[in-house]
C-alpha positions as CSV (number, residue, x, y, z in Angstrom):
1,X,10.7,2.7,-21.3
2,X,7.4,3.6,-19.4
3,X,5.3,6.4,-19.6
4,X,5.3,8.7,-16.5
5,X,1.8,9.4,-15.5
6,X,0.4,11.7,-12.0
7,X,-2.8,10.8,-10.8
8,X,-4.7,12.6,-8.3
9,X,-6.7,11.3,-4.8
10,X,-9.5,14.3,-4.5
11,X,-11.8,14.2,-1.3
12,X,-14.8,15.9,-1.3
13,X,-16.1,16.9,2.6
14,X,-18.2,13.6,3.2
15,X,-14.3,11.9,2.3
16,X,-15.6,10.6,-1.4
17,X,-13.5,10.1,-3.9
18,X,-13.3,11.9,-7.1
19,X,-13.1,9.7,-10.6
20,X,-13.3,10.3,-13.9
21,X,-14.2,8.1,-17.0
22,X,-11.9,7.9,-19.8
23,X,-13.5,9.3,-23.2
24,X,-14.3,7.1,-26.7
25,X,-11.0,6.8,-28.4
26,X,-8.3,7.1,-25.6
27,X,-6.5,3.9,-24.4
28,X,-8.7,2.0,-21.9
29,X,-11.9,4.3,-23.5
30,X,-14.9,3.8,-20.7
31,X,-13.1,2.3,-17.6
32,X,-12.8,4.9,-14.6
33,X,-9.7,6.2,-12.9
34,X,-8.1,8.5,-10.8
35,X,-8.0,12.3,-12.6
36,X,-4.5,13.2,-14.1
37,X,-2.4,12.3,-17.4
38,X,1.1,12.0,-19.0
39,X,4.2,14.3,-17.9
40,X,5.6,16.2,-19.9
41,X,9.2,16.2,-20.4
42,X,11.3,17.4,-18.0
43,X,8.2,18.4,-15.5
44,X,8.1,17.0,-11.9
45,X,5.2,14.9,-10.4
46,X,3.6,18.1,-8.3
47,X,3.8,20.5,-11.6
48,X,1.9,17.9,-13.9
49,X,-0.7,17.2,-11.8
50,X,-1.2,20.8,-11.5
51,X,-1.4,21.7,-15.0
52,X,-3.3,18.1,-15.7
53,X,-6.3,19.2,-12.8
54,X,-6.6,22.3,-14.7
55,X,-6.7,21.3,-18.2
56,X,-9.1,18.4,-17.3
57,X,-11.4,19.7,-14.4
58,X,-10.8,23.9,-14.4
59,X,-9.2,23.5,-10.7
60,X,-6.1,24.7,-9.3
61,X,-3.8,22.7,-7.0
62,X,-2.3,24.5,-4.1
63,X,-0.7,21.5,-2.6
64,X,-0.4,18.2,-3.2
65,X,2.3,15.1,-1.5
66,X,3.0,11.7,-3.2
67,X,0.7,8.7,-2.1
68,X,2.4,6.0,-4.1
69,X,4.1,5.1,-7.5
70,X,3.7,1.6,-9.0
71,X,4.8,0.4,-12.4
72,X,2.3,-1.6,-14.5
73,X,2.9,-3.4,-18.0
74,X,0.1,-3.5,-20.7
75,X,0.2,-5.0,-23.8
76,X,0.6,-2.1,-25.7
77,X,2.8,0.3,-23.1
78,X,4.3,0.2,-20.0
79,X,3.0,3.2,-16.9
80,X,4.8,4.4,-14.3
81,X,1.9,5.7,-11.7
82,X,2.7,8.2,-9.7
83,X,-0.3,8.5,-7.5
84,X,-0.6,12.0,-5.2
85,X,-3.5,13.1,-2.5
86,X,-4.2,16.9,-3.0
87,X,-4.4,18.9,-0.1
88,X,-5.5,21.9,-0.8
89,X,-8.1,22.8,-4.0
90,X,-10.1,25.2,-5.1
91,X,-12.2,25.7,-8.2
92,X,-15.6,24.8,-9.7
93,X,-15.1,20.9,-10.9
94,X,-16.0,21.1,-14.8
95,X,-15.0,18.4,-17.4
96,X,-13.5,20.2,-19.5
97,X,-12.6,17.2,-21.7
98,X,-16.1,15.7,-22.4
99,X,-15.5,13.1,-19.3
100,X,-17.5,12.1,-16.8
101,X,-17.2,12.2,-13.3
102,X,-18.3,10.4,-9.9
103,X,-17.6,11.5,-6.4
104,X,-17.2,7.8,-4.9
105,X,-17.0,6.2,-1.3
106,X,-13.6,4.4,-1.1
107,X,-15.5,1.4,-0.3
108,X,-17.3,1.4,-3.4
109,X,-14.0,2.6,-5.9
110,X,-13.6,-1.0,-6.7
111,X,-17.4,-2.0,-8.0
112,X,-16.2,0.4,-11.2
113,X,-14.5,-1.4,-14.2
114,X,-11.3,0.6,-13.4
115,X,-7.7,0.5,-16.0
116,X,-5.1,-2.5,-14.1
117,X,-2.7,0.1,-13.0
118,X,-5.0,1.4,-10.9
119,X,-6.4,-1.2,-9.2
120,X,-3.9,-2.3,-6.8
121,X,-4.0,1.0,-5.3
122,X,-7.6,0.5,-3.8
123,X,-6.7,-1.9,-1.1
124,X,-3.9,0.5,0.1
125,X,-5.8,3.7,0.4
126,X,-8.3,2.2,3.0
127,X,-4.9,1.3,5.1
128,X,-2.5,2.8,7.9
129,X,0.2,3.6,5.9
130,X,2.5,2.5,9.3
131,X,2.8,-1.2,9.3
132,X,3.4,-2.8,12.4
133,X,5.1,-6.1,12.7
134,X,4.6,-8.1,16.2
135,X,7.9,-9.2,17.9
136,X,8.3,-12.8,18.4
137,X,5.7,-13.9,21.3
138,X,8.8,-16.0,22.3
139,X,10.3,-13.0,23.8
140,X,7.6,-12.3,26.1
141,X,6.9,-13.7,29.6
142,X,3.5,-14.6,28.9
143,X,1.0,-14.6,26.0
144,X,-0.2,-12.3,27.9
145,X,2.3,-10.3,28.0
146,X,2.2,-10.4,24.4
147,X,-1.0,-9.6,24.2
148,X,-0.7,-6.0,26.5
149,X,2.1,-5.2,24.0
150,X,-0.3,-5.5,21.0
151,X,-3.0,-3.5,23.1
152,X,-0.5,-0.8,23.5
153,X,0.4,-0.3,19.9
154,X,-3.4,-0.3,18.9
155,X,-3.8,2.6,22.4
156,X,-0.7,4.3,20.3
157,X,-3.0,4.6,17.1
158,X,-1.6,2.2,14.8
159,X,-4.1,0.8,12.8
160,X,-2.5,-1.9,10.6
161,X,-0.7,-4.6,12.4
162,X,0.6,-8.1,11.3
163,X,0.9,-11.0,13.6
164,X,4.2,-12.5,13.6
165,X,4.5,-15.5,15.9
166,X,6.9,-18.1,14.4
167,X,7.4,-19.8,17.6
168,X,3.7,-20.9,18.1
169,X,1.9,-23.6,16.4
170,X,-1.4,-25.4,16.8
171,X,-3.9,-24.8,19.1
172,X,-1.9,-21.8,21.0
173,X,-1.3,-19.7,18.0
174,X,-5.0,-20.2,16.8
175,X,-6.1,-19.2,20.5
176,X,-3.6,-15.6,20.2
177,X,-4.9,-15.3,16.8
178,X,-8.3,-15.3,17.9
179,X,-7.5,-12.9,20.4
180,X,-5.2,-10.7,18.5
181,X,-8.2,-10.4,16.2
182,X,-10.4,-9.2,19.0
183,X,-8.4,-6.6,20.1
184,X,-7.5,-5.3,16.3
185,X,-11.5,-5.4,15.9
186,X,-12.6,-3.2,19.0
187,X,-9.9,-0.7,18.4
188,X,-11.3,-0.8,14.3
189,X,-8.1,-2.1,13.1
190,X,-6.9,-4.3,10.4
191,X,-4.7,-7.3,10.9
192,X,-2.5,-9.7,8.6
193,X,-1.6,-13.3,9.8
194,X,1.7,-14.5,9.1
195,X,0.8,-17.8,8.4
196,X,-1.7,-20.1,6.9
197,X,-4.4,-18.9,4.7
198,X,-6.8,-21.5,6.7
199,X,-5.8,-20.3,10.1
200,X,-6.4,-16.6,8.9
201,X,-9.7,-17.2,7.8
202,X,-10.8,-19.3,11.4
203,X,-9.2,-16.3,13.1
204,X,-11.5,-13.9,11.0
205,X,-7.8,-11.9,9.9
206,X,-8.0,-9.1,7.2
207,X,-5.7,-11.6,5.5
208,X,-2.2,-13.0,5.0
209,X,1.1,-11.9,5.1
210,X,3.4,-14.4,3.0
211,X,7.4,-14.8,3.9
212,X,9.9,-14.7,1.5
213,X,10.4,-18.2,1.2
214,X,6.5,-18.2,1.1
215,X,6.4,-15.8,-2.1
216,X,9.0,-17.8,-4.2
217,X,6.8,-21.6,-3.2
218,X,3.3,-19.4,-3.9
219,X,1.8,-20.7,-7.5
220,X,-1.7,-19.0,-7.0
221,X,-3.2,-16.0,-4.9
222,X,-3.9,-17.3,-1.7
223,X,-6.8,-15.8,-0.1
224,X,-9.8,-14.5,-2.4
225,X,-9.9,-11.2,-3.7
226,X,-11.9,-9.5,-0.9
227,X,-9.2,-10.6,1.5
228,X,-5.2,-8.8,1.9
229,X,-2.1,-10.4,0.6
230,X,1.1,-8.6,1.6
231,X,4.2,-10.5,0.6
232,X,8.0,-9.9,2.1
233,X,10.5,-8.9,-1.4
234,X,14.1,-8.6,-1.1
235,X,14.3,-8.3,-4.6
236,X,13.4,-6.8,-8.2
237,X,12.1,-10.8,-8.9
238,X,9.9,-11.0,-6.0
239,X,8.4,-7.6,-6.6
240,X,7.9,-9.4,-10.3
241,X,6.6,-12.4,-8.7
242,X,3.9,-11.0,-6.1
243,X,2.6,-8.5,-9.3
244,X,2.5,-11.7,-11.2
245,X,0.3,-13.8,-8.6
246,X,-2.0,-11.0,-8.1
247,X,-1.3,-9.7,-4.4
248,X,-2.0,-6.6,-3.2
249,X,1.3,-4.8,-1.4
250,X,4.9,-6.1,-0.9
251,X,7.5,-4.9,1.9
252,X,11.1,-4.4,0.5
253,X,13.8,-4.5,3.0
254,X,15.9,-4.4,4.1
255,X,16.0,-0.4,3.9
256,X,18.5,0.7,6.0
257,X,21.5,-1.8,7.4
258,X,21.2,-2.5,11.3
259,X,24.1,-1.6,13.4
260,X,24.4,-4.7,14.4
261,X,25.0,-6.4,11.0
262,X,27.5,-5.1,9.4
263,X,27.6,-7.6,5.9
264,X,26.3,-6.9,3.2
265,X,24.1,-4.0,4.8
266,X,20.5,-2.7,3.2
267,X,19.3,-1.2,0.2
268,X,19.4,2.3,1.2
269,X,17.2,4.9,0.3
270,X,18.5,5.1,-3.1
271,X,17.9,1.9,-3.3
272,X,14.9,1.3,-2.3
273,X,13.8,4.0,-4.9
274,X,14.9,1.9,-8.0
275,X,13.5,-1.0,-6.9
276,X,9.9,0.8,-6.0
277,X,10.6,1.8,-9.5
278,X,9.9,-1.4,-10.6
279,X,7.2,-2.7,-8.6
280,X,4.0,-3.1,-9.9
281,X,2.7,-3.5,-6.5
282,X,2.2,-0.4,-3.6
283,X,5.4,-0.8,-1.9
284,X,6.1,-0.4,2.5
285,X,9.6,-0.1,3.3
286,X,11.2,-2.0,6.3
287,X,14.1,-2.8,7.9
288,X,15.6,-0.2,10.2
289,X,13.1,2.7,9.4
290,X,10.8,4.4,11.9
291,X,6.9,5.8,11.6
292,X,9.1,9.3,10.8
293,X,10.2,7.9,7.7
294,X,6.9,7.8,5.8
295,X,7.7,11.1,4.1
296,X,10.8,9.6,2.8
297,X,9.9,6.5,1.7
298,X,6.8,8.4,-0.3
299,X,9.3,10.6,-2.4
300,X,11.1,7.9,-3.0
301,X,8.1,6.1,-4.6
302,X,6.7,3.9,-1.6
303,X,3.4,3.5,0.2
304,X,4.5,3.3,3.9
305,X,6.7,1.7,6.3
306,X,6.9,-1.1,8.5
307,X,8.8,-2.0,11.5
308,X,8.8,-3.7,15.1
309,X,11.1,-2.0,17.8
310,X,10.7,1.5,16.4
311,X,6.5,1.2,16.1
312,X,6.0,0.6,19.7
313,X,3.3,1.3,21.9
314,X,2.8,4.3,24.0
């Protein structure tokens, strides 16, 4: 059984950070985390975090939305994180519990010895919460072509893209991944390869994006730890596995069932929501879900959500 816990993302105006230190004698006494605490029973996410803001820091919460809910196992206890960005605040900050507490650039979150639950969540709040996945360059013309389709969906505003070109090997892939890099760079994007770790780092990538099939050969962490590993899951066991290995985000799809394929269909939203429910990983949903989805894939626990066809450019 894990304990439900809220935390809270508060931004000052310069777009810091707020953290607080955990006391002498509570669990994980010294490291630094996000400002919240245990439901209680029978209250929802939005209410706790409320009541939790003003017993710890004298503020009151006028609006908050889920960010994302992980699940993390410590030796002792297991926590289910549910992790939500206040909107709207007001109140003189005061630690009211003894703690202290550090307005922080996100850049800088990580350098603070931080409790394990919360650290995957660093790498996702500096992201685009709407993945893109490039079609196959196969189905274009021209690399060039290609390429004026990856422009567009940068021109759109998407700002985390994964290259996706399981058609091209060698010298031609590492020349569109040089270029792909180029244009994610100048539009101040961030970029996965879906391929080799080696071929990510030449082409200067954010990082990798491992396959399923990828995932379940993987026996270390691929890329260093200043580098992005997103991993596909299509399952409780993979969402184990890339938790496990140390990643930092899984997709889970497929979502929703293309009308196309009618066996076996997806996971549905439902779905989805138990598995997230699992994960001990920030979680983007994909597979037949669209940019308008994000609000629905966050209640139901997830980061964000990824896609091809229905993340096109303008």
């Amino acid at each position: 059984m894990s304990v439900p816990v809220v935390a809270a993302v508060l931004r000052d105006a310069r777009g810091r950070i707020l953290l607080t230190q955990r006391p002498a004698g509570k669990h994980l006494a010294g490291t630094w985390e996000f400002p919240g605490g245990k439901l209680e029973p029978g209250e929802d996410a939005a209410a706790g975090l409320a009541r939790e803001l003003d017993e710890e820091l004298g503020v009151s919460v006028h609006a908050s939305v889920p960010l994302l809910a992980l699940t993390h196992a410590y030796p002792d206890r297991t926590v289910r994180l549910m992790l939500r960005e206040v909107r709207s605040w007001d109140g003189d900050l005061q630690a009211r519990e003894g703690q202290a507490m550090r307005w922080v650039h996100p850049g800088k979150v990580g350098d603070l010895p931080m409790p394990a639950a919360d650290r995957p969540i660093l790498k996702a709040l500096s992201l685009d919460p709407r993945y893109v996945v490039s079609p196959d360059p196969a189905a274009f013309a021209s690399l060039d072509a290609f390429l004026l389709d990856w422009e567009s969906r940068l021109d759109a505003g998407y700002r985390w893209l994964q290259l996706r070109a399981p058609t091209l090997t060698g010298p031609a892939l590492a020349d569109l991944a040089r270029r792909c890099g180029e244009s994610a760079r100048r539009h101040g994007a961030r970029w996965l390869l879906n391929g080799s770790p080696e071929l990510a780092e030449r082409s200067r990538a954010d990082g990798v994006h491992l396959t399923v099939e990828a995932l379940r050969r993987c026996r270390t962490r691929p890329v260093p730890q200043e580098r992005m590993v997103c991993a596909s899951c299509r399952d409780a066991s993979d969402l184990v596995r890339a938790g496990q290995l140390g990643l930092d985000l899984v997709t889970l799809s497929p979502v929703q069932a293309r009308a196309a394929d009618r066996q076996g269909g997806g996971l549905g939203w439902d779905g989805f929501e138990v598995l997230c429910g699992r994960s001990p990983l920030p979680v983007v949903a994909l597979g037949g879900v669209h940019p308008a989805d994000l609000g629905e894939a966050r209640e139901r626990g997830g980061f964000g959500v990824a896609g091809t066809r229905a993340f096109a450019g303008s």
